[in-house]
SETIDREN-322991 format. One record per residue (C-alpha): y, x, z; chain. Coordinates in Angstrom, 2 decimals, decimal comma. Each point is the difference from the previous one (the first is absolute). Layout:
N
+---------+---------+---------+----+
!       v !       u !       w ! ch !
+---------+---------+---------+----+
!       Y !       X !       Z !  A !
...
+---------+---------+---------+----+
//
This chain:
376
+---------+---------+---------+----+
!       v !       u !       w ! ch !
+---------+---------+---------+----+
!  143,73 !   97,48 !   73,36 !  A !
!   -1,17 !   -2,47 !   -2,82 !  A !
!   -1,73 !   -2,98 !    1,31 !  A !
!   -3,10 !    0,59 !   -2,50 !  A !
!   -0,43 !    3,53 !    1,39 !  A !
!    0,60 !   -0,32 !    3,93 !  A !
!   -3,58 !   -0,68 !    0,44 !  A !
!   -1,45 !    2,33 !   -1,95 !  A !
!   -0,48 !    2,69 !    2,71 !  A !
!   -1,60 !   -1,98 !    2,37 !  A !
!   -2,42 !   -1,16 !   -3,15 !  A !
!   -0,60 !    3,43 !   -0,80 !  A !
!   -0,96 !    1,55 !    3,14 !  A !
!   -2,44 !   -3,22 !    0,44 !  A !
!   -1,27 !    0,86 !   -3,38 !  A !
!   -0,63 !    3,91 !    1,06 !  A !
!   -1,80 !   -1,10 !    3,67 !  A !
!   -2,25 !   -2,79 !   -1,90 !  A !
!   -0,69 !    2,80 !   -2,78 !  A !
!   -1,33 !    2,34 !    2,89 !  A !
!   -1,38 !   -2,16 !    2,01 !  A !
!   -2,29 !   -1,22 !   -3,32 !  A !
!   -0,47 !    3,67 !   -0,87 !  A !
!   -1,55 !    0,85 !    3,83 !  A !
!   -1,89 !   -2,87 !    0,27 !  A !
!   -0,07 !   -1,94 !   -3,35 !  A !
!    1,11 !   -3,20 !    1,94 !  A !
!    3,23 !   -1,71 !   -0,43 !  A !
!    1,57 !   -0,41 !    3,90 !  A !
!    3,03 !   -1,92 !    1,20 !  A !
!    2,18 !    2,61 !    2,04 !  A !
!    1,29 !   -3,14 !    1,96 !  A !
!   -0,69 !   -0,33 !    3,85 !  A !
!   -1,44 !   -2,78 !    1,47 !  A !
!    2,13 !   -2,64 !    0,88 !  A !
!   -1,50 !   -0,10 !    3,31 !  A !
!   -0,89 !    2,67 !    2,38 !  A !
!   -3,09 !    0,91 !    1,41 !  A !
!   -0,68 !   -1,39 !    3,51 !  A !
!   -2,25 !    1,60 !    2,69 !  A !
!   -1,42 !   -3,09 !    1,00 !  A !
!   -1,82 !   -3,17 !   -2,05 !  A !
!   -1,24 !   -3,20 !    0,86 !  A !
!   -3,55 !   -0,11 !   -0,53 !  A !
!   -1,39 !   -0,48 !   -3,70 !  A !
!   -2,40 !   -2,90 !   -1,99 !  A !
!   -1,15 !    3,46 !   -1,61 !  A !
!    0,64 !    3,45 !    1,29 !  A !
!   -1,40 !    2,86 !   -1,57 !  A !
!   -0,25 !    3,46 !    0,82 !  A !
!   -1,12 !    3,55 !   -2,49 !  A !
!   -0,38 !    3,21 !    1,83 !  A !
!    0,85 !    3,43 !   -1,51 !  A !
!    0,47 !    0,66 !   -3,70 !  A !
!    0,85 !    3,60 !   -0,07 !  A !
!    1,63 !    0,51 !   -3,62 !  A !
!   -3,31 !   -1,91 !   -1,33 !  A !
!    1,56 !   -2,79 !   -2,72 !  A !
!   -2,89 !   -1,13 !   -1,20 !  A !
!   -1,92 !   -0,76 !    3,23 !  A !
!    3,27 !   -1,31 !    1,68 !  A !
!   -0,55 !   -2,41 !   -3,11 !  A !
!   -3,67 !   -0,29 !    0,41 !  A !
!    0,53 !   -1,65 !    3,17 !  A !
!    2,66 !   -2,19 !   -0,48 !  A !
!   -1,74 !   -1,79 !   -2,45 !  A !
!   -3,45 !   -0,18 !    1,80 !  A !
!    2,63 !   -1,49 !    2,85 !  A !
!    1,20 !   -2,15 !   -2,89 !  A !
!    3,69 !    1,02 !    0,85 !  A !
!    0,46 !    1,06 !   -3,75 !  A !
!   -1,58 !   -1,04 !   -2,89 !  A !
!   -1,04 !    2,34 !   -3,40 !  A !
!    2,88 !    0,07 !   -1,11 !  A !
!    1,80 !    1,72 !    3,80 !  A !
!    2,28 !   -3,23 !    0,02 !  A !
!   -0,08 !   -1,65 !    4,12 !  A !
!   -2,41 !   -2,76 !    0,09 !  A !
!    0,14 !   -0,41 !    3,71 !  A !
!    2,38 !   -2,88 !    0,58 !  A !
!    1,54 !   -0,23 !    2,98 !  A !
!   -2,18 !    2,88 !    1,40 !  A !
!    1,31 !    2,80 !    2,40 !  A !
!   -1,87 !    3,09 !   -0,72 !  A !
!    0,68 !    3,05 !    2,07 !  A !
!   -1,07 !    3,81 !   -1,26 !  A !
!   -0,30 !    2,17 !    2,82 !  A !
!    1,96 !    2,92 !   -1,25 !  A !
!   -1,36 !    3,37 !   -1,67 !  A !
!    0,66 !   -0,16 !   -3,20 !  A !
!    0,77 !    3,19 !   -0,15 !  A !
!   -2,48 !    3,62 !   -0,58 !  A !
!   -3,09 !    1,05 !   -0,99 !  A !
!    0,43 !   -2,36 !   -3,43 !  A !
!    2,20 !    1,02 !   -2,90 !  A !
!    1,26 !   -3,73 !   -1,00 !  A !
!    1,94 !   -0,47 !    3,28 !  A !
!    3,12 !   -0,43 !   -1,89 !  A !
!   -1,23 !   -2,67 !   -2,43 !  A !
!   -1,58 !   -1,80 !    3,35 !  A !
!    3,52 !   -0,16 !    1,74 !  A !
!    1,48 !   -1,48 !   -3,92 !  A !
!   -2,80 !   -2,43 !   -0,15 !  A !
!    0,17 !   -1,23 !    3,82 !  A !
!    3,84 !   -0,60 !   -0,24 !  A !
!   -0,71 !   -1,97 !   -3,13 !  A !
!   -2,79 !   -1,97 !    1,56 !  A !
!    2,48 !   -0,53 !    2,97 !  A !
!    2,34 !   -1,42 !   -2,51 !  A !
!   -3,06 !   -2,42 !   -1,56 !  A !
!   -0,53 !   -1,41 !    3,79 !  A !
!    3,83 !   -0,67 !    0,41 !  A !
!   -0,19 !   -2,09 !   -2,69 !  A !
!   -3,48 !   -2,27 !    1,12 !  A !
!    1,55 !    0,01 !    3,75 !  A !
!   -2,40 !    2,45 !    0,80 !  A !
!    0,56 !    3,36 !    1,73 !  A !
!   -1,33 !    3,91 !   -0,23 !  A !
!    1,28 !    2,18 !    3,03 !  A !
!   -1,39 !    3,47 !   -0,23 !  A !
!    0,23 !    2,02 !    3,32 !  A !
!    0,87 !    3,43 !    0,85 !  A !
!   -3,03 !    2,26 !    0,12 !  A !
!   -0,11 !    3,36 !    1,38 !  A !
!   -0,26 !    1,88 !   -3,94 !  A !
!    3,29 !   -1,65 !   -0,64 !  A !
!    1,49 !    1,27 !    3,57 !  A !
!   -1,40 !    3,61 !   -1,25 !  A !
!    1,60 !    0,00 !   -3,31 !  A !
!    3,45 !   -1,13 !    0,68 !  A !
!   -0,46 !    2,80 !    2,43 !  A !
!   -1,27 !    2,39 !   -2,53 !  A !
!   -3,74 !    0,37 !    0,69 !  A !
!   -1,36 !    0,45 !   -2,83 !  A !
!   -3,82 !    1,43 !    1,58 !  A !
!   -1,33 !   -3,52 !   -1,42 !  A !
!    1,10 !    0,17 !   -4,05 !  A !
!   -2,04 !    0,46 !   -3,06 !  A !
!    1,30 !    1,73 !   -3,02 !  A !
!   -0,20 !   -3,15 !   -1,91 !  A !
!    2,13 !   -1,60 !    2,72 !  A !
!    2,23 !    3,15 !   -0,45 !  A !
!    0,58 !   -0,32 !   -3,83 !  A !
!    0,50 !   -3,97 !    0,45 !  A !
!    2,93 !    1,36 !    1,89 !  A !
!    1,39 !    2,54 !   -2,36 !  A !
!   -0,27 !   -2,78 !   -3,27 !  A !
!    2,11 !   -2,29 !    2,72 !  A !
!    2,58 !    2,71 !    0,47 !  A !
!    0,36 !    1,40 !   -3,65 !  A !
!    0,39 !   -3,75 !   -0,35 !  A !
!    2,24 !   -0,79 !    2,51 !  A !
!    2,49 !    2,74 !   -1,20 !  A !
!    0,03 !   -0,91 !   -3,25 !  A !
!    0,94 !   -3,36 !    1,53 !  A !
!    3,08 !    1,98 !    1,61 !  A !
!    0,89 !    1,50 !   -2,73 !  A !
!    0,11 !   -3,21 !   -2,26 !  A !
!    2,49 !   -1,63 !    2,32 !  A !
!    2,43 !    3,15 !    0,40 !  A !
!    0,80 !   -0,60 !   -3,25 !  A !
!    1,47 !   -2,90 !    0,83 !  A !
!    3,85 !    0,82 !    1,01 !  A !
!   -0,08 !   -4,00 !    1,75 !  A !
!   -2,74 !    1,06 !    2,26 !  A !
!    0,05 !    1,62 !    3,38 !  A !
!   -0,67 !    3,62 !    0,26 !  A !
!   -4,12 !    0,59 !    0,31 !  A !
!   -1,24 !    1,79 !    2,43 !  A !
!   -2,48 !    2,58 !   -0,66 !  A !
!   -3,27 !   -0,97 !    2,43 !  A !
!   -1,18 !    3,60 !   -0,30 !  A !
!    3,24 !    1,13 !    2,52 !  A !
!   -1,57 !    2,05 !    2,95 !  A !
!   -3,65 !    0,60 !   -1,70 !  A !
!   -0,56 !    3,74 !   -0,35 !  A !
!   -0,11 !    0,36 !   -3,78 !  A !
!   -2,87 !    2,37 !    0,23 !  A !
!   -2,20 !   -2,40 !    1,28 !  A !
!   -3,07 !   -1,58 !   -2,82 !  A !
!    1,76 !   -3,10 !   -2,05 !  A !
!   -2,46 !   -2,19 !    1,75 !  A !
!    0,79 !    0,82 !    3,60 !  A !
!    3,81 !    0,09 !   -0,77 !  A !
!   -0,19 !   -3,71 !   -1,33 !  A !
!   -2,57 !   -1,22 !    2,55 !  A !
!    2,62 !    1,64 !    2,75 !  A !
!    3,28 !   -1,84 !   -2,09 !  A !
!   -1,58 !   -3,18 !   -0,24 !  A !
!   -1,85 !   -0,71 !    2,99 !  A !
!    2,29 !    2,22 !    2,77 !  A !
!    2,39 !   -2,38 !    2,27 !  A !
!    2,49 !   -1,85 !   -2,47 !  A !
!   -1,86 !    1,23 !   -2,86 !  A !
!   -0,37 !   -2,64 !   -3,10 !  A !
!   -3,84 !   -0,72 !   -0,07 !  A !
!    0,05 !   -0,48 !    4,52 !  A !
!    3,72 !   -1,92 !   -0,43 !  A !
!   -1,49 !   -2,63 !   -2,20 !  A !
!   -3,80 !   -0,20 !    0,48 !  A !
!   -0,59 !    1,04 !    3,59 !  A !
!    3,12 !   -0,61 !    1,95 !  A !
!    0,08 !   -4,22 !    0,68 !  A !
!   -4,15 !    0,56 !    0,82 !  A !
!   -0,39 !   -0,40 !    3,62 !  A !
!   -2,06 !    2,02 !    2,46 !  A !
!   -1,38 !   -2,99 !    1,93 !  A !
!   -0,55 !   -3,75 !   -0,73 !  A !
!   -0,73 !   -3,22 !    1,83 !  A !
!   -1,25 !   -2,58 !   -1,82 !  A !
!   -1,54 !   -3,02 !    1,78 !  A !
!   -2,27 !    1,22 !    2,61 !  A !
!   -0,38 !    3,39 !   -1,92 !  A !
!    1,31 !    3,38 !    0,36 !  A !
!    0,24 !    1,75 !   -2,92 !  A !
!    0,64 !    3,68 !    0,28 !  A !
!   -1,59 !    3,74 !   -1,66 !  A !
!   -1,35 !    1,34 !    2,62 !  A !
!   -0,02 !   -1,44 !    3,27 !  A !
!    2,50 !   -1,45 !    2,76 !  A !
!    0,15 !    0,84 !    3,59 !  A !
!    2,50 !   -1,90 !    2,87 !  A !
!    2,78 !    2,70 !    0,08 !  A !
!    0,02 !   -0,77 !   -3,68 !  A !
!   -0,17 !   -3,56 !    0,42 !  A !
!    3,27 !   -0,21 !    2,58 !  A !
!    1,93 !    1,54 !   -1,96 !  A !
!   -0,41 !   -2,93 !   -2,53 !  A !
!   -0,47 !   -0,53 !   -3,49 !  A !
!    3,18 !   -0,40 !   -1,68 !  A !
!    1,80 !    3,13 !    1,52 !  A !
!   -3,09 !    2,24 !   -0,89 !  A !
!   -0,27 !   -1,38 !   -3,71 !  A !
!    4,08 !    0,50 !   -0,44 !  A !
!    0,04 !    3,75 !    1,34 !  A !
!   -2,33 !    0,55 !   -2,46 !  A !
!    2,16 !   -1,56 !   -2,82 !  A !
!    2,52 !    1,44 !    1,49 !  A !
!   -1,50 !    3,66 !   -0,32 !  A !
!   -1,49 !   -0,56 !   -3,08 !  A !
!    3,05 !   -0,98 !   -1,71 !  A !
!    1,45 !    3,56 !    1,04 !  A !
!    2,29 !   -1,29 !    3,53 !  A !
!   -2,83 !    1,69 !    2,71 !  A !
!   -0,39 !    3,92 !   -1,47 !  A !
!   -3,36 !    1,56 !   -1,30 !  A !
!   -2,12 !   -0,99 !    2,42 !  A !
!   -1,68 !   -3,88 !    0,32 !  A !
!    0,56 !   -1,52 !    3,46 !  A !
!   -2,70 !    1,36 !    3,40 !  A !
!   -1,66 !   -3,18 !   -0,54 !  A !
!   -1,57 !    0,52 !   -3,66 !  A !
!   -0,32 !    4,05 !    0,89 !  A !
!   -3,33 !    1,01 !    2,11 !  A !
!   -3,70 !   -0,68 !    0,35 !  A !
!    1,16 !   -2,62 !    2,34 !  A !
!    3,14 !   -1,80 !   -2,26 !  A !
!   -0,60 !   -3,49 !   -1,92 !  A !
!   -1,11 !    1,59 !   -3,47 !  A !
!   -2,14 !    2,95 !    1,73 !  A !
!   -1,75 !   -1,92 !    2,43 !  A !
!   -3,96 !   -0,46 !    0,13 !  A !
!   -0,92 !   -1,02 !    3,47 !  A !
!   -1,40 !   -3,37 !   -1,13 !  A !
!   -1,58 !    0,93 !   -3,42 !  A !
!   -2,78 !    2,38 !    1,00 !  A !
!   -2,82 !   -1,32 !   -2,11 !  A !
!   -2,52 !   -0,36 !    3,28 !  A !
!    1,86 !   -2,64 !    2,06 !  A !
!   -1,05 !    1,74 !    3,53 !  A !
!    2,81 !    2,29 !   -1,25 !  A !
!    2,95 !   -2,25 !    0,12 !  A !
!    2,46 !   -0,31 !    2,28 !  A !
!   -1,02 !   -3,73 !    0,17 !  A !
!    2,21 !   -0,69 !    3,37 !  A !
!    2,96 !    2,24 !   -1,13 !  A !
!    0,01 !   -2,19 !   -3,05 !  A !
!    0,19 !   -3,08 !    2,09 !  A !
!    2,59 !    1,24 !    2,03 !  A !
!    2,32 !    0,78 !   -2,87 !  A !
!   -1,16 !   -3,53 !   -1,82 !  A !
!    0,79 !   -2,30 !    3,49 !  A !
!    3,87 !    1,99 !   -0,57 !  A !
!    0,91 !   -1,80 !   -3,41 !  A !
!    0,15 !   -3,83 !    0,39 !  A !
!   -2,09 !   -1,91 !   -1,86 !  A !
!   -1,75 !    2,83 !   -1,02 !  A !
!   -4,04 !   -0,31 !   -0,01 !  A !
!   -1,15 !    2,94 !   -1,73 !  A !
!    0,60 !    3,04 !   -2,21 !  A !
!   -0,49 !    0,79 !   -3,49 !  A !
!    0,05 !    4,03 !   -1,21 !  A !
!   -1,05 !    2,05 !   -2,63 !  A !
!    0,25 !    3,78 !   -0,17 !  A !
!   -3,14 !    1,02 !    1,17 !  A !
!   -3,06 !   -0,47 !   -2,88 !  A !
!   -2,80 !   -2,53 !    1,47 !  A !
!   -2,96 !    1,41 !   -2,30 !  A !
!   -1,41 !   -3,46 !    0,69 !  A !
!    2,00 !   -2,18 !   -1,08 !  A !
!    2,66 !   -2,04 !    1,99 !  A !
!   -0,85 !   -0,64 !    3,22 !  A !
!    0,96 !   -1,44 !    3,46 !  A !
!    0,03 !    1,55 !    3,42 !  A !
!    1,17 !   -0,69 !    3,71 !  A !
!   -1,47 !   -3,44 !   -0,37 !  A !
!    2,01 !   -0,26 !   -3,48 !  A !
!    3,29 !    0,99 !    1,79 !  A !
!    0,16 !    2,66 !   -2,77 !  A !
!   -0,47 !   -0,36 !   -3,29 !  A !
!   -0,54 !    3,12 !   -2,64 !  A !
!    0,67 !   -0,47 !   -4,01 !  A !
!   -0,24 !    3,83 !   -0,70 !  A !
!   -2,67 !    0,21 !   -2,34 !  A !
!    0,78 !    3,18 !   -1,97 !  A !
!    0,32 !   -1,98 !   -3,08 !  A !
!    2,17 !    3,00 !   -1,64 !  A !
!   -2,20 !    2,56 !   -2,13 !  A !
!    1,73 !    2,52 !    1,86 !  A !
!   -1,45 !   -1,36 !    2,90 !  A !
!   -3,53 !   -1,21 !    0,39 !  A !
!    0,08 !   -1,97 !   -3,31 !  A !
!   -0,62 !   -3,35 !    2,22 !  A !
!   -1,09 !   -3,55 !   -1,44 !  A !
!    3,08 !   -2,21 !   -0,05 !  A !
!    0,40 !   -2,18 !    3,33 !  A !
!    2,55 !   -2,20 !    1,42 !  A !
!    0,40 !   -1,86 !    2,99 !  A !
!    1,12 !   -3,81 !   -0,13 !  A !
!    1,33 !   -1,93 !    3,25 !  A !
!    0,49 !   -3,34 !   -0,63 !  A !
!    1,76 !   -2,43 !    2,71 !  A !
!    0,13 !    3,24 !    2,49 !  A !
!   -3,23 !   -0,28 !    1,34 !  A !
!   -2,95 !   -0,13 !   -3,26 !  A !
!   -0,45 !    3,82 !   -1,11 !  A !
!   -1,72 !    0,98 !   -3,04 !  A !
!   -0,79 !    2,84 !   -1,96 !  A !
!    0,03 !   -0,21 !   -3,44 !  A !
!   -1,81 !    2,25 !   -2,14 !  A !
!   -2,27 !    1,39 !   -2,83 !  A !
!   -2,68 !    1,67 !    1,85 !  A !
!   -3,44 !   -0,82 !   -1,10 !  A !
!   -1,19 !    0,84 !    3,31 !  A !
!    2,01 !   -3,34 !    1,47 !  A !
!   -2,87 !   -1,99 !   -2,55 !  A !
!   -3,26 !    0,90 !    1,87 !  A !
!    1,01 !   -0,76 !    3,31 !  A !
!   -0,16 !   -3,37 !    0,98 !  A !
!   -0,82 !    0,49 !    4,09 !  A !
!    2,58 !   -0,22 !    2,72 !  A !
!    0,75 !    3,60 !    1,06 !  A !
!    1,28 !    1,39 !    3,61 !  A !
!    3,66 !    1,52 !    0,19 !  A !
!   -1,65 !    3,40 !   -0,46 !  A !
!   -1,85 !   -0,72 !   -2,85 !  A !
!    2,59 !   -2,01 !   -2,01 !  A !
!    2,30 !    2,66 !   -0,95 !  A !
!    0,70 !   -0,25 !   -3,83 !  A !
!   -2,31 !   -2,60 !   -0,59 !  A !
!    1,54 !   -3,36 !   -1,30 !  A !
!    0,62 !   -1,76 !    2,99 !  A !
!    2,08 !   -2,85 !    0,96 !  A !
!    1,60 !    0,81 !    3,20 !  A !
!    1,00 !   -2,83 !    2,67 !  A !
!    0,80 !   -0,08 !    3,49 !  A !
!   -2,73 !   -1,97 !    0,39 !  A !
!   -3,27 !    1,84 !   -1,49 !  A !
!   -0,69 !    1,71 !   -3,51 !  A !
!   -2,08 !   -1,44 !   -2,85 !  A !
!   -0,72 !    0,85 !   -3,82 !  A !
!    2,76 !   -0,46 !   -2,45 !  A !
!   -1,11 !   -0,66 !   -3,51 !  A !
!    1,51 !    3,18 !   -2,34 !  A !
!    0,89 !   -0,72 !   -3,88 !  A !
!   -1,37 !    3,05 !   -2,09 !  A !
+---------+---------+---------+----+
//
């Protein structure tokens, strides 16, 4: 082969993936993996930040973000050396979930380059749609899909032309052809070893310690806890990247598995398994206390079993409960505090009991509770 020409296939099929990925999302996204690979466990962090569920809702995700001043107006990473965690649903009842998984990977890539960090987690609307649950999408989410697949094949076709390239493979193998466009792309992309779950969802882990803090969707208990972080988070690679068969892992299936659990978010805190939580929290060295999303705190975020458990679901997505924008920062491991927009967090200035505290601007220490001052 000429020495001009023996790169041109390689350039070509990066031209064709950048031209879909810009035609999907309208960003422009490296296709390279980080150099490093994502770790269960951190140190503890100068600035550690975490966003609840975004649920296929772009411009809240955004709205957040910048009220947390992890990106500025123009969606570029202004955190520094931040680690921010999202607690996983990004998936359902919004119809920009693709464009949310493009514009996360490319804010991932922003934070690389500050020596800052994003980790996203597994959440149980991911778990259903790699499965193929679909009881959660809208139709916008649905036609999202089909614009990614038309897309996506006319990507494949593109690169067949190409004699230099390897044979494509058509994602649409094994999807009944009489299903709707939109459910046979959403079941192509997102099913295990599908494109979209390979490269957005796969390297996300299921649970996280960072610091003192457990980070997880929906709750941890001590079976879950012995059987220890790394091996849970690489099964779930594992199956998600198409090794394990249809069906996720026992421990993120079931009222009772890591993304399903709600045992320590009821909103009244007489309702949580407050000792159960302790048990599973005294199981994980170093560990001090939990951090979850999944379940919406109408409220606000808010602390319970003596701030062993803290929850960041707000419904911020419009397909939710259309929630302010809130996000909790820890700084140093032990200084919690929730940032946010709420004008409600402006007229109180008293100190409040646990009970009454929920959602209301508070900084949280081990060592009492008093006013924070909120920017508007």
């Amino acid at each position: 082969m000429d020495p001009i020409c023996q790169d041109v296939p390689c350039s070509l099929s990066n031209f064709v993936d950048t031209f879909v990925d810009f035609t999907v999302s309208g960003l422009f996204l490296s296709h390279q993996k980080p150099q490093q690979q994502q770790k269960s466990t951190y140190p503890s962090q100068p600035r550690l930040l975490a966003v609840g569920d975004l649920h296929g809702d772009l411009q809240k995700a955004k709205q957040a973000l910048k009220m947390a001043q992890i990106i500025d107006e123009n969606d570029r990473w202004i955190a520094g050396d931040s680690m921010v965690v999202q607690l996983g649903d990004i998936l359902d009842r919004g119809g920009e979930e693709l464009k949310l998984l493009y514009f996360l990977e490319k804010l991932k890539q922003g934070a690389e380059k500050s020596n800052g960090k994003l980790l996203i987690l597994q959440g149980n609307h991911e778990i259903m749609n790699i499965e193929g649950d679909f009881r959660y999408v809208t139709k916008a989410g649905l036609e999202e899909f089909k614009n990614w697949g038309d897309w996506f094949s006319i990507g494949i076709q593109m690169k067949s032309l190409c004699k230099e390239l390897e044979k494509q493979i058509n994602i649409f193998t094994g999807v009944p052809k009489n299903y709707p466009p939109g459910i046979r792309a959403r079941i192509a992309a997102l099913r295990p070893g599908g494109p979209i779950s390979t490269r957005f969802l796969a390297d996300n882990p299921t649970v996280l310690l960072v610091g003192g803090c457990v980070f997880v969707h929906g709750g941890i208990l001590p079976c879950h806890a012995y059987l220890g972080f790394d091996w849970i988070n690489e099964e779930v690679k594992d199956w998600i990247n198409g090794l394990k068969g249809r069906f996720g892992p026992d421990f993120v299936r079931g009222r009772d598995s890591l993304v399903w659990l709600r045992k320590f978010s009821e909103q009244s805190e007489k309702n949580c398994e407050c000792s159960l939580l302790e048990h599973a929290l005294s199981a994980i060295p170093e560990a001090k206390r939990l951090i979850v999303g999944h379940t919406i705190q109408e409220s606000g975020i808010n602390g319970a079993c003596n701030n062993q458990v803290i929850r960041v679901d707000v419904g911020l997505s419009k397909g939710c409960i259309n929630g302010l924008p809130e996000v909790l920062e820890i700084r140093g491991d032990s200084e919690l505090k929730v940032l946010t927009s709420n004008p409600l967090y402006q007229k109180r200035g008293a100190i409040l009991k646990q009970e009454e505290r929920v959602g209301l601007g508070l900084l949280l220490k081990d060592n009492g509770v008093k006013p924070i001052e909120v920017k508007a």
